[in-house]
Steps between C-alpha positions, in 0.01 A plus 500: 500500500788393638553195744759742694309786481150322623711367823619826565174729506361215685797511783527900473106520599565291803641801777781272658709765693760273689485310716144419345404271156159600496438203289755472245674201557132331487506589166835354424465202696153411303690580161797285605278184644333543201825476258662173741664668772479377842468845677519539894384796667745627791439745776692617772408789679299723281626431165427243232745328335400286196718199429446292149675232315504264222628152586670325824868481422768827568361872364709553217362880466289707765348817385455729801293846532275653728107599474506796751513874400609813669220768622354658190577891654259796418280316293379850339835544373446183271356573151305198583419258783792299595276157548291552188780350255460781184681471156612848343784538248593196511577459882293348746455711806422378862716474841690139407596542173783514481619340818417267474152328409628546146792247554248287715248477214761391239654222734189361548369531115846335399450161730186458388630514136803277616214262660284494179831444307601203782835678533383612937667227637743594799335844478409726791367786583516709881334829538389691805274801623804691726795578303444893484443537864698323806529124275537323853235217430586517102744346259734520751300244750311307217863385352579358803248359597514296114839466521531307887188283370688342195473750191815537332490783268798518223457828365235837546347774293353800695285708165577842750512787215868499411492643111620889507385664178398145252379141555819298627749743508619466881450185731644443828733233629507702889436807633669795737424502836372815667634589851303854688642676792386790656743748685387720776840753575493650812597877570369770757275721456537882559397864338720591196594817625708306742630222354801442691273366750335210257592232263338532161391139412440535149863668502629209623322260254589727194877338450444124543213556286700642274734263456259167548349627194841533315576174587582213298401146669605313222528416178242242410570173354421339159086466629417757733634871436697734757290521848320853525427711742176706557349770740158441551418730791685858643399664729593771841368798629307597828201722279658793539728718338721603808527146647788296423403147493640217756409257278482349129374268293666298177355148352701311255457215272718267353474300183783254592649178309648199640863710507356743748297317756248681739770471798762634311296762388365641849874470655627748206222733540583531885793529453466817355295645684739456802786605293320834486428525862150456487267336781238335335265183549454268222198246417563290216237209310665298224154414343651270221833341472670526082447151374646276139390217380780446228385432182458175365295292315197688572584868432623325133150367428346830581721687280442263232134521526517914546703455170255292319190697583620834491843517295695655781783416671446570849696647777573369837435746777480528896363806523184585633375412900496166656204242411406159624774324236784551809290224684588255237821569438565488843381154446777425288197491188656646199269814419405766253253787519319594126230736466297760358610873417337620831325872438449721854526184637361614889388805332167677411402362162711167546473324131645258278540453129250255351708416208751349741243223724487229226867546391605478843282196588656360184872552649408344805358137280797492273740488855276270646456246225 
């Protein structure tokens, strides 16, 4: 079997829904001391962060991932249990596969292969247990805290699945950000036979929706494609059918790039909704700010290696939602995300290829060595 694929049903059959390991990084941590690695275990709060390195002087290259899961859902939907790690088809099913025990298991099966082969020194690995949930005690925290003691990290692979339809085809050099606002617009209520006497709220919403979603924010930039625009939530009405409704209800979110910041974004969209006349309230959470790490030196190796292994040429992408790479980069670390073909990735039936864990763990040796 496998090296990869052992790892992996072992980490799938451990239930770590963030913010909780439930014993995963014990694994890696005995693997790791085992292979050379001076591994640290690192807890704030209620999440685990595992910390791992090969030598004393500067970390020349950092792979980063994370050990927790999201909730499985209706497990009776599954076509089989979503700890019990099951091969069909050539997949392997269970909640994690594809994001992202999968890239977990191959980092850690490539350093010990780069330990064996006494090419691990200046190597590191960080993972932690809450990435998927609120990440307030994860990589986020744990970088700091390494980087105020004395670590000095050059450069940072996060194995989050990245590929699209083969092995290699996209990575990711940054990421857009993602900025949510919900609008309540405010009308008065009344009977419809006498509407004179109201103010039909979703009336008043209609136009500015209208043309918000028309809208062009901007045109994108050589990395990250034009900002969109989506309606995630509409909704008026009093219940009845001879009620007109005082009040309704739109939520938007933004895909933005560095061109169209979260501020700039907000003003324009209230802006036109008081160019229309409407009185409305706004709440707005800008989750995760776009982030580049230009490439360099690192995102060349990777493509080389992708190149080597697989015969493609792959694409650079920064697509996709946020991930803990925009902690590094806001580092100043030059960073690359490369991973797996993800398949109903935080779906029922989550799975991953198995053809693809050794090549992958492969990819991630050659741009370590």
């Amino acid at each position: 079997m496998s090296e990869v694929l052992s790892l992996l049903k072992e980490l799938i059959a451990r239930p770590s829904v963030s913010p909780f390991d439930a014993g995963c990084q014990e694994i890696i941590a005995e693997r790791l001391t085992r292979a050379g690695f001076v591994v640290e275990s690192l807890r704030f709060g209620e999440t685990d962060n595992l910390w791992a390195r090969m030598g004393t002087g500067p970390v020349r290259l950092c792979f980063n991932g994370h050990t927790d899961v999201v909730p499985p859902g209706p497990i009776e939907e599954w076509s089989s249990d979503p700890f019990t790690p099951t091969e069909r088809d050539g997949y392997l099913y269970g909640r994690g596969a594809s994001d992202m025990k999968s890239g977990v298991a191959a980092m850690v099966v490539a350093l010990e292969r780069l330990a064996a082969s006494g090419e691990a020194d200046g190597l590191a690995l960080l993972l932690t247990s809450d990435e998927e949930a609120k990440a307030d005690d994860g990589t986020v925290r744990a970088l700091r805290f390494l980087l105020e003691r004395g670590e000095v990290i050059q450069s940072a692979l996060v194995a989050e699945p990245t590929s699209v339809s083969v092995l290699g085809d996209i990575c990711k050099p940054g990421r857009r950000g993602s900025l949510t606002g919900r609008i309540t617009v405010q009308g008065v209520q009344g009977h419809v036979a006498y509407a004179h006497l109201a103010e039909n709220a979703a009336h008043s919403l209609a136009p500015a929706l209208s043309e918000l979603v028309s809208e062009r924010w901007d045109e994108g930039d050589d990395f990250f494609p034009p900002t969109s625009m989506q309606v995630w939530e509409l909704r008026s009405g009093a219940g009845a059918s001879n009620v007109i409704p005082g009040e309704a209800f739109v939520g938007l979110n933004f895909r933005n790039g560095p061109s169209s910041p979260a501020k700039v974004l907000i003003q324009r969209t209230e802006q036109i909704f008081a160019k229309h006349g409407v009185r409305f309230e706004a709440v707005w959470n800008a989750s995760a700010v776009p982030f580049l790490s230009p490439p360099g030196a690192l995102a060349e190796k990777v493509a080389s290696a992708i190149r080597s292994v697989t015969g493609i040429e792959t694409n650079l992408s920064t697509g996709g939602g946020t991930s803990d790479a925009r902690h590094f980069v806001a580092e100043g670390i030059e960073t690359i995300e490369f991973g797996l073909v993800p398949v109903a990735m935080h779906g029922i039936d989550e799975r991953v290829r198995i053809a693809d864990l050794e090549r992958i763990a492969e990819v991630l040796f050659f741009v370590s060595a």
